[in-house]
C-alpha positions in Angstrom: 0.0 0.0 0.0 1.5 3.4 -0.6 -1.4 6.8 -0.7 0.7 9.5 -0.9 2.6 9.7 2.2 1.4 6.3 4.2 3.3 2.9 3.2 2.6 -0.7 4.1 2.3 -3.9 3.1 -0.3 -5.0 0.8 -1.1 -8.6 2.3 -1.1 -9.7 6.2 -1.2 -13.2 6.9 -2.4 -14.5 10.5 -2.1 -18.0 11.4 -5.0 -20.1 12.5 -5.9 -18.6 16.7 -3.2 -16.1 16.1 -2.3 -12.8 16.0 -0.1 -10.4 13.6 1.7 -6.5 13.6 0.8 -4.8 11.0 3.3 -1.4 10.4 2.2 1.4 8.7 4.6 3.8 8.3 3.6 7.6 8.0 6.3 10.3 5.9 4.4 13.5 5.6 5.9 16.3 3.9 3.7 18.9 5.2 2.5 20.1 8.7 -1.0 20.0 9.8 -3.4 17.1 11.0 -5.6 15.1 8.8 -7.5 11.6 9.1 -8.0 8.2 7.0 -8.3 4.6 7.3 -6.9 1.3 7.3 -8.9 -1.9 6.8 -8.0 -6.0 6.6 -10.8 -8.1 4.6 -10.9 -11.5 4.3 -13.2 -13.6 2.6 -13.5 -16.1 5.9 -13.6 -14.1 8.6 -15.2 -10.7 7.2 -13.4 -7.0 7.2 -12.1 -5.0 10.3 -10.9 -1.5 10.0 -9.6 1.7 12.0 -10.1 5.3 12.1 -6.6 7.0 11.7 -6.0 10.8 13.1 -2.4 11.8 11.7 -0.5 15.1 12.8 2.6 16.0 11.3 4.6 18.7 12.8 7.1 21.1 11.3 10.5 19.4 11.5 13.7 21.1 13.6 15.7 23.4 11.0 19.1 22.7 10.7 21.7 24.8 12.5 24.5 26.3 10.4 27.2 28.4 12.0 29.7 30.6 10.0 32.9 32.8 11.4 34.8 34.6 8.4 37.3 37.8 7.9 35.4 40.8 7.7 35.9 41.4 4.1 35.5 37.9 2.8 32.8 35.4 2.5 32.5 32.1 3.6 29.6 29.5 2.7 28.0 25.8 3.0 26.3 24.0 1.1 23.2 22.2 1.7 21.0 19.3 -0.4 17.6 19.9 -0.8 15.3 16.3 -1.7 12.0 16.0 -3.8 10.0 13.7 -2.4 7.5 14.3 -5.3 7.3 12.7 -8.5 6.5 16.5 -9.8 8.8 19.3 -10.5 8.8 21.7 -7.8 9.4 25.7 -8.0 10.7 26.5 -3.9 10.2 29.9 -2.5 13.3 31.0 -1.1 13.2 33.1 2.0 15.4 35.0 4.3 15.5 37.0 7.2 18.4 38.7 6.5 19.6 39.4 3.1 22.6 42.0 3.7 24.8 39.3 5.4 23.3 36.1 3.8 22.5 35.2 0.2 21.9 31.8 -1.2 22.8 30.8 -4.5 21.1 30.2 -6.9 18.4 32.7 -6.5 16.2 29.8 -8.1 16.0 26.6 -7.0 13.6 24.2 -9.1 13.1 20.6 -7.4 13.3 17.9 -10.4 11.0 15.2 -9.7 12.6 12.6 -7.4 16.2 14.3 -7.6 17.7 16.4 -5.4 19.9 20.2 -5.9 22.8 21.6 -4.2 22.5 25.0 -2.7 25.1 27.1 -1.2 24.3 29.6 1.5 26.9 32.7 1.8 27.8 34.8 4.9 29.2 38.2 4.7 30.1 39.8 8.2 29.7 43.5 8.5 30.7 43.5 12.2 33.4 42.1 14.3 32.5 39.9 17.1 29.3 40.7 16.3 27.0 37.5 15.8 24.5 38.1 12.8 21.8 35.4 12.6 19.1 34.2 9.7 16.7 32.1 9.4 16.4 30.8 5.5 13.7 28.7 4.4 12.8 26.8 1.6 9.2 26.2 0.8 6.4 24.5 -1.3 3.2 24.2 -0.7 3.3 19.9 -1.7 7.3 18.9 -1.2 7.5 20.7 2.7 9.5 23.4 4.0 13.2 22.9 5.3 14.4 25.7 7.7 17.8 26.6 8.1 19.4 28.6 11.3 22.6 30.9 10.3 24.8 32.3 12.9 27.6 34.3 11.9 30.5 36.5 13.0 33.1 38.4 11.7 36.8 38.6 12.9 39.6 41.2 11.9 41.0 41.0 8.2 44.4 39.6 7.9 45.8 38.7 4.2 42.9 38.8 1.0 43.4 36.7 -2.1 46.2 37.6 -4.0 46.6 40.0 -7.2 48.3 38.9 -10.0 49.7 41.2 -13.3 51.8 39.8 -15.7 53.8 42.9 -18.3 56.6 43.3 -20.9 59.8 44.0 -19.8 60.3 48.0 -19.9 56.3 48.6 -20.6 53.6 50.0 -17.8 50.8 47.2 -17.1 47.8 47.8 -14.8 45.7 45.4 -12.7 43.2 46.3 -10.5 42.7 45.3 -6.6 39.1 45.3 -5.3 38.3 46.4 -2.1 34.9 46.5 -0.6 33.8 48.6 2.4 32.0 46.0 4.2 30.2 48.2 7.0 27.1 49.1 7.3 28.0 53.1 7.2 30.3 54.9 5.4 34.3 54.7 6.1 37.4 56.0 5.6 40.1 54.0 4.2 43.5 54.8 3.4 45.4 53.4 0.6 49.5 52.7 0.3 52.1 50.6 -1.2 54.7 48.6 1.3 57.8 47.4 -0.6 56.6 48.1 -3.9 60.6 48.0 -5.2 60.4 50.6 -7.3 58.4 48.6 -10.1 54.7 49.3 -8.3 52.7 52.4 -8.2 48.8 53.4 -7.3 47.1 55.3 -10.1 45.0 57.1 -7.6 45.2 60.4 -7.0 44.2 60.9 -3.2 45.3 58.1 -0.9 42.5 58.4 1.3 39.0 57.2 -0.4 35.5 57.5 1.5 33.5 54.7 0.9 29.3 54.2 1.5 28.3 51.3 2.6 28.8 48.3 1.1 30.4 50.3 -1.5 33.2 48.5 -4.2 36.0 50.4 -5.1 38.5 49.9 -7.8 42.4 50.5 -6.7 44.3 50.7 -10.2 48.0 49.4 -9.7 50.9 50.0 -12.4 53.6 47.8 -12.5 56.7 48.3 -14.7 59.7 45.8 -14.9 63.1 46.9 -15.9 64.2 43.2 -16.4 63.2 39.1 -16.6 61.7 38.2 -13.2 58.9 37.9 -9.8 58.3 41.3 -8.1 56.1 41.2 -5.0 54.8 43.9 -3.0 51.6 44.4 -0.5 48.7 46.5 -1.1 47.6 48.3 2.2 43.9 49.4 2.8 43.8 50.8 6.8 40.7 51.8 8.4 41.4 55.5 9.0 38.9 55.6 12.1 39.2 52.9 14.5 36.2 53.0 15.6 36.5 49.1 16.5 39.4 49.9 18.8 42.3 47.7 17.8 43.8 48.9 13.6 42.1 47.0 10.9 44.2 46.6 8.0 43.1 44.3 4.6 46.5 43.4 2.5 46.5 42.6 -0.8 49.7 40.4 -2.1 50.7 42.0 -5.3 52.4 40.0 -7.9 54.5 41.1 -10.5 55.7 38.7 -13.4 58.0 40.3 -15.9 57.7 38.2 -19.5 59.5 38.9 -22.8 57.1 38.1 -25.5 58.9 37.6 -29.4 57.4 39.1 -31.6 59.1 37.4 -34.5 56.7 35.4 -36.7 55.7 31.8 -35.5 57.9 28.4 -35.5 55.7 26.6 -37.5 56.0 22.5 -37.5 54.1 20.9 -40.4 54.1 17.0 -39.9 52.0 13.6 -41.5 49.7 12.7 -38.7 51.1 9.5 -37.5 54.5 10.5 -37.8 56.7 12.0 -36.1 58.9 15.3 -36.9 62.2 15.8 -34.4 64.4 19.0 -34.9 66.6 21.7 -33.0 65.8 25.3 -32.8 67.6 28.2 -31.2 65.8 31.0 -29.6 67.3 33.9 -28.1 66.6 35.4 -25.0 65.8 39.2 -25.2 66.6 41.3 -22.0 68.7 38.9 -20.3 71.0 40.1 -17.7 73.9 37.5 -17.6 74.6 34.3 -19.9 71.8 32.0 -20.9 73.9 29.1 -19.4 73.9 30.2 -16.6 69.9 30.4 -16.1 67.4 27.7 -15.1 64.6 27.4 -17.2 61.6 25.5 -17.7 60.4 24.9 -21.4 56.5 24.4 -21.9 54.3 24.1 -24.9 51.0 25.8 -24.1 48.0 25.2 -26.5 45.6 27.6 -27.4 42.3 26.3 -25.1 39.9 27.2 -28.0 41.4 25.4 -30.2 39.7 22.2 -31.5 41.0 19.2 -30.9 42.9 20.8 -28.1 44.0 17.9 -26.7 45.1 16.2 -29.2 47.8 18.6 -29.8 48.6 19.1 -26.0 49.6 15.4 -26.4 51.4 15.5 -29.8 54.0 17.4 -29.0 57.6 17.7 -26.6 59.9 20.0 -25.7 63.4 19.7 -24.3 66.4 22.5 -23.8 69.5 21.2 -25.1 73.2 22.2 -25.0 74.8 23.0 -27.9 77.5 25.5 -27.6 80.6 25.5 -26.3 81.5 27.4 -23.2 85.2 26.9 -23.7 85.4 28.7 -27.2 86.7 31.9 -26.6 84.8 32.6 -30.0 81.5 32.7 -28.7 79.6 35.8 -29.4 77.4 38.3 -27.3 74.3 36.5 -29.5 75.2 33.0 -28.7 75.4 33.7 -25.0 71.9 34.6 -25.0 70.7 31.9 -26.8 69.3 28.7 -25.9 68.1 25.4 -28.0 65.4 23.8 -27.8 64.6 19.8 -29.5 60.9 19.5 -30.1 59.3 16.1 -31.0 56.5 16.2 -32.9 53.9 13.2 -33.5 50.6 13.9 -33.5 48.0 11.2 -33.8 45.2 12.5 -36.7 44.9 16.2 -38.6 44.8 19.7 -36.8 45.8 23.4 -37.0 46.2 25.0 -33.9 48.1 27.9 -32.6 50.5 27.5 -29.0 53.9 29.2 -27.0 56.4 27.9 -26.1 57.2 29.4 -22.9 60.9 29.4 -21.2 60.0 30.0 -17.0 62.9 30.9 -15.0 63.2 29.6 -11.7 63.5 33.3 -10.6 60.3 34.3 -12.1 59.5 35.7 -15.2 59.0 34.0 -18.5 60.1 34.5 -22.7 57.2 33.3 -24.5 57.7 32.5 -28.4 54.7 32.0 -30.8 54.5 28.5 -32.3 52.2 26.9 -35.4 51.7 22.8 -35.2 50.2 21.6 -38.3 49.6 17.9 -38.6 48.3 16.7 -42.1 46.1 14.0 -43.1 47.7 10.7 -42.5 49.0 8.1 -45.2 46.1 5.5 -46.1 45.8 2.7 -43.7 44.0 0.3 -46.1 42.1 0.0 -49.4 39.0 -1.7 -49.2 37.8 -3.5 -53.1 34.3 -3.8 -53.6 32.7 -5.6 -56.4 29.0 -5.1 -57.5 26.4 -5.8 -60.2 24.3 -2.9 -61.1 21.3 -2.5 -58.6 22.9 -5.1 -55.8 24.9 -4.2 -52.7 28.6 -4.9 -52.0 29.6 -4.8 -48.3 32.7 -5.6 -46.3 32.9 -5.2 -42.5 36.0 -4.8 -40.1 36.9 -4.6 -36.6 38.3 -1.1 -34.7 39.7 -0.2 -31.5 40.7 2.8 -30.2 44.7 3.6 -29.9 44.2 4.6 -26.0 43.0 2.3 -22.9 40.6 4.2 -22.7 36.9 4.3 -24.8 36.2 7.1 -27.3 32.7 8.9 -29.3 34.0 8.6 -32.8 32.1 9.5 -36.2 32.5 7.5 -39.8 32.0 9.7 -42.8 33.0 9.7 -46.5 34.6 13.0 -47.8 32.4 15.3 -49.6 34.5 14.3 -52.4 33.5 10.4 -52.4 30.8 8.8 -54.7 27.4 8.6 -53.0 27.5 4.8 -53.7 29.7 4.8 -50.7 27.8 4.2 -47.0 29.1 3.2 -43.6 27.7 1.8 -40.6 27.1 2.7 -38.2 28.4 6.4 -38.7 28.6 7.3 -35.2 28.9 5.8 -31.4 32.2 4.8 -28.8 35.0 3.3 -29.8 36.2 0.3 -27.6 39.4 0.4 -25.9 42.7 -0.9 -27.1 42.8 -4.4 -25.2 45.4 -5.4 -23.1 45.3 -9.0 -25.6 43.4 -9.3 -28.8 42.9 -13.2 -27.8 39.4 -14.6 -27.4 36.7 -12.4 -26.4 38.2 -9.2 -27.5 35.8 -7.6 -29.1 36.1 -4.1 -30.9 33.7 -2.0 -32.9 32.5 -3.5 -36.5 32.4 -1.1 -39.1 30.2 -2.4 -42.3 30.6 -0.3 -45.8 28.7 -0.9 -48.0 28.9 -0.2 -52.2 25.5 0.6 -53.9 26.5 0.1 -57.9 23.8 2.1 -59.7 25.0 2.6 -63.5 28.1 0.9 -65.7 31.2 2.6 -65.8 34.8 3.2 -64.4 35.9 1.9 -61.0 34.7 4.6 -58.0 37.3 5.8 -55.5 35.9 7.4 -51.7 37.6 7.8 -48.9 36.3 6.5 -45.6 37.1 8.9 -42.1 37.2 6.8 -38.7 37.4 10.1 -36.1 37.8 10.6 -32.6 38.8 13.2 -30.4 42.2 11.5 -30.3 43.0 9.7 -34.1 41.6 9.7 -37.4 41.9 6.5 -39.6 41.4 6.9 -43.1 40.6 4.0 -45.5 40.4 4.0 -49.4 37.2 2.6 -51.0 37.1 1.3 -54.4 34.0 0.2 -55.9 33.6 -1.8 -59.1 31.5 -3.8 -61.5 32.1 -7.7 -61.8 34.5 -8.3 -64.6 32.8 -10.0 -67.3 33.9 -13.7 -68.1 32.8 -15.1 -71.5 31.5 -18.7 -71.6 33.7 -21.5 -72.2 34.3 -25.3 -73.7 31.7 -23.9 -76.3 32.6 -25.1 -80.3 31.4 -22.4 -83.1 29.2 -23.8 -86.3 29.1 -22.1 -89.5 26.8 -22.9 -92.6 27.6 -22.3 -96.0 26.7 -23.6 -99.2 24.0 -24.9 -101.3 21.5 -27.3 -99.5 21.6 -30.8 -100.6 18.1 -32.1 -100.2 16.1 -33.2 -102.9 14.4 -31.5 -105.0 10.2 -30.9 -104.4 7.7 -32.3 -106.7 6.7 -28.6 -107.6 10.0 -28.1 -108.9 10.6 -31.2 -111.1 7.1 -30.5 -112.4 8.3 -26.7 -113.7 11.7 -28.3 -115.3 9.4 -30.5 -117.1 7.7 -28.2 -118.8 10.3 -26.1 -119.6 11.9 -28.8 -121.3 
């Protein structure tokens, strides 16, 4: 039995004199009192039933307690359940929105599932508790009540700022800073350690600020040379009116990069195989000898780029030594110069664009543009069809993906390829490469199929296997049956005048005419 929120057993058996427990169990989702009934019939011994008064009371909310830097926020999260099998639109309330928000705004109950809230506590006072009761409502799933308590302690060290420039050209970044009181403030603004390389944009150090009010502190940074610059950003309270200083710091950090602006290494290469090769790059406002500097080569891929990881996997990179530091010979140039062996082998076609980025372990980066351009791969088979006009040629294979791991892939003919040509099926996952391909290996069968329509010359398609990872490409060739004439058969010619006897008509007529 299950009506709505009652649930029991459907059957009770009693033995003969005995006696049974029957449990019902009652899961309201509502407050509030209502009635109904049970009843137990039996052919035999007739029906029995009783009256049922059923009161459901609001459940406990749930205590949640928050403590966060005054100038931060902090949050939980908590899982609301449908119990419905309908969707369900909640009405979110709270008793104090300037401290507490709950995300998202909306909260829509799928039928049967479940959703993750997250409730957010900003303090506006120190050692000040701030409470809220939030509440999630509908009139059919229930109501779940949540307790907040809340307080705010002094700001120590907010998230860090980071600006990356050109050597020898002014950047900006901007630190925001939010006066998190309820009335307006006073805050001063200043630089510690900025090492000559930092500088606020602001005219007036000293900003008032309504409440709740974001402001904006504009920072320039401008590196003389390669390298990590760190300063703090200082925002002081300029009335204490809590008593002890309050002080937010920002961590500024500087990273001084040398971009090239050369044109692009470009490495063009057969999918499938594999393109190694030395390049020198030099090393623009370095102070000292590149051999004497500890870098870090990386290949970074442009993240819009399709097939992105494909070509994050296609390619190395490796600094190499290849000068001399014996020759007294060696130039100015070479001493700033470093080599680097890439190894290029990408698995199916793509164009992207990427840097190659040398990191020094001081800080600071050169970054050089790169092109990778992998071509279509060599054929990997040729697959001979034959077919008689208006029949159906086919020929089916077995394919595994090149990784452990399974793939989506899509089978297509170019758009250059007969329409004769069909494969199936064009789309779906791609097994795994198995450790064995003994018994009961099993990979994805491929069937394509050769539609002959009219007489003529042999058709040529070519058949794309595709996956995130590899492309296989296979060419078709479809043809008519070669004709075979018939053999062990002996020609028979006739000639000459027929040596049958002459008709009675005709000896008749010679008669005459003798």
């Amino acid at each position: 039995m299950c009506i709505r929120d009652r649930y029991g057993d459907d059957i009770l058996a009693v033995e003969a004199g005995g006696s049974a427990v029957y449990q019902l169990a009652y899961a309201p989702t509502v407050s509030g009192t209502s009635e109904g009934t049970v009843s137990f019939s039996s052919d035999d011994i007739g029906e029995f039933w009783y009256k049922l008064q059923m009161v459901a009371t609001d459940a406990a909310p749930t205590t949640l307690t928050f403590q966060c830097e005054i100038g931060k926020v902090t949050t939980q999260e908590v899982v609301l359940q449908n119990p419905l099998d309908t969707e369900c639109l909640m009405a979110v309330s709270s008793t104090n929105d300037v401290n507490y928000t709950v995300t998202p705004s909306t909260v829509l109950l799928r039928p049967g599932g479940s959703i993750v809230t997250t409730i957010g506590y900003t303090p506006s006072a120190i050692q000040t508790t701030q409470d809220s009761t939030i509440s999630f409502s509908h009139p059919k799933a229930g109501t779940w009540v949540f307790k907040c308590s809340g307080s705010g302690f002094p700001p120590t060290t907010m998230d860090p700022v980071k600006c990356v420039g050109q050597v020898n050209t002014a950047s900006s970044v901007s630190a925001t800073f939010r006066n998190p009181f309820p009335v307006p403030r006073k805050f001063n603004v200043t630089l510690i350690n900025d090492g000559g390389v930092f500088s606020v944009l602001q005219r007036k150090s000293l900003v008032q600020l309504a409440p709740f009010q974001h402001h904006q502190v504009p920072v320039s940074y401008f590196p003389t040379e390669i390298g990590e610059h760190h300063c703090i950003l200082a925002v002081d309270a300029a009335d204490q009116t809590e008593g002890a200083p309050l002080r937010w710091e920002f961590p500024l950090l500087g990273v001084a990069e040398c971009y090239s602006t050369s044109g692009a290494t470009k490495f063009v290469c057969k999918a499938r195989k594999e393109l190694r090769t030395i390049i020198p790059f030099p090393l623009a406002q370095l102070v000292g000898r590149a051999s004497q500097e500890v870098l870090v080569p990386e290949i970074t891929i442009d993240s819009n780029a399709t097939y992105h990881k494909a070509a994050s996997n296609s390619i190395t990179v490796r600094l190499v030594d290849r000068r001399d530091d014996d020759d007294p010979e060696t130039s100015e140039a070479a001493d700033r110069m470093v080599y680097a062996e890439f190894v290029f082998s990408p698995l199916r076609p793509f164009t992207v664009s990427a840097e190659l980025c040398l990191v020094r372990r001081g800080g600071g980066m050169w970054r050089f543009p790169v092109s990778l351009e992998a071509q279509a791969p060599e054929v990997d088979d040729v697959i001979d069809l034959e077919a008689a006009v208006n029949v159906v040629a086919s020929a089916s294979f077995q394919l595994y993906n090149v990784l452990p791991q399974a793939r989506p892939y899509t089978a297509y003919f170019t758009p250059d390829s007969p329409q004769e040509f069909t494969v199936a099926p064009p789309r779906g996952t791609l097994p795994a490469m198995p450790r064995s391909t003994g018994a009961g290996a099993q990979g994805l069968t491929l069937t394509v199929n050769f539609a002959s329509i009219q007489y003529g010359k042999t058709l040529v398609g070519t058949l794309i296997v595709d996956t995130e990872d590899m492309q296989w490409r296979y060419e078709v060739r479809g043809s008519l049956p070669k004709y075979k004439p018939p053999t062990n058969v002996q020609g028979k010619v006739v000639a000459g005048l027929s040596k049958a006897p002459a008709s009675a008509d005709a000896a008749k007529k010679r008669a005459a005419r003798n």
